[in-house]
C-alpha positions, -999 to +999 in steps of 0.1 A: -790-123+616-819-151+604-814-174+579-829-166+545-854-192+535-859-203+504-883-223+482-865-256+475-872-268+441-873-303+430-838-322+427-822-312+387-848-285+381-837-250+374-860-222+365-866-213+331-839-190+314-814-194+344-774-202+335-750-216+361-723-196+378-699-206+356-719-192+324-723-158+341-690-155+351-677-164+311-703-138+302-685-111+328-650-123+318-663-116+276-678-083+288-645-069+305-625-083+275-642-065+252-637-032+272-680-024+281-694-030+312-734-028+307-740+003+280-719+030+309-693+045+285-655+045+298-631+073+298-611+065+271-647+072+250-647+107+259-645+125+225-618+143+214-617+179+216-617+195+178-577+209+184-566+175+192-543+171+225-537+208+232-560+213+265-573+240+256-603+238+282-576+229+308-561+262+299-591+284+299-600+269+329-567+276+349-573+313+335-602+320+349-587+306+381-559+334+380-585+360+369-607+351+398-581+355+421-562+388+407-597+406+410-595+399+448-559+416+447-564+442+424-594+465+436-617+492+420-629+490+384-605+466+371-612+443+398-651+438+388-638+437+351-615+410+363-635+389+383-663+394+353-639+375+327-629+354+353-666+340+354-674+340+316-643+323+306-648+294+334-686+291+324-675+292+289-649+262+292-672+241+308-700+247+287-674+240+262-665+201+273-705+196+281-713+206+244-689+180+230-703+155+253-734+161+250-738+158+213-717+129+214-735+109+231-711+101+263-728+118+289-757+139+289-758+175+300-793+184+292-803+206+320-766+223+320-769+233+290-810+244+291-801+264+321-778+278+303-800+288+277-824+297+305-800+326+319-786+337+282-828+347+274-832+362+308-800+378+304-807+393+265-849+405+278-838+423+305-809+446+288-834+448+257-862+460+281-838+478+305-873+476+327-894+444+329-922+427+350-904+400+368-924+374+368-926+376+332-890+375+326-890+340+353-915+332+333-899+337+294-870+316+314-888+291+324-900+286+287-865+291+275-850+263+297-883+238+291-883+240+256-843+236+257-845+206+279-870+184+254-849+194+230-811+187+239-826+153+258-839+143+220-803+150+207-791+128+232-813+102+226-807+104+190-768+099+193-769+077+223-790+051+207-819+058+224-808+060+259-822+092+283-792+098+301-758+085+314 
């Protein structure tokens, strides 16, 4: 490895706005004190869920698990009924915890939550039209999640404070 070079400046001159080592490291010795490390939001400022401690995601989540599972087990009708619920209780927890988040302003979710919008129109024009053009209906999803997107990345700026994402 070379050395570095560097321009040498004239004996007792420091650039404009620079601090010493010691100032910087008091300014990252006030920063951990007071818990915020540059704007990125902790874990302890996750926000509460609306039921308090009760993890009820947790829950929902480990359900869907066992319904996942059981429809491999169990076969035939009840199987595909199974392994349905299994999927919309799973997408619904998480879409659950990204909600909360979102709006909160901890983390955003913006495109979850778009696509999500994305599939729920595709879903609702293609059992109301039982028989559609496909690119239309890519197309009215497309829309769907665009139009989603702006919006739920405004929200987040509004409660974040102005920040895009996290």
């Amino acid at each position: 490895m070379g050395r570095r070079s560097r321009k040498r400046m004239a004996e007792g001159t420091a650039p404009a706005g620079a601090s010493s080592r010691a100032e910087r490291d008091e300014a990252r010795r006030r920063r951990a004190e007071g818990g915020q490390a540059r704007g990125r939001p902790s874990i302890d400022d996750r926000p509460p869920a609306p039921w308090g401690n009760f993890p009820l995601s947790e829950l929902a989540v480990l359900v869907s698990i066992v319904l996942l599972i059981g429809s491999f087990i169990v076969r035939g009708d009840q199987g595909v009924v199974m392994f349905a619920a299994g999927l919309l209780l799973g997408a619904l927890a998480g879409l659950e915890v990204s909600i909360r988040e979102h709006f909160s302003g901890f983390r955003s979710h913006s495109t979850l939550l778009a696509g999500s919008i994305g599939v729920i129109a595709i879903t609702a024009i293609a059992l109301a039209a039982r028989e559609v053009f496909l690119p239309l209906l890519l197309a009215a999803g497309l829309a769907a999640f665009g139009i989603s997107f702006w919006t739920f990345r405004e929200a987040f700026k509004r409660r974040s404070g102005g920040v895009g994402f996290r």
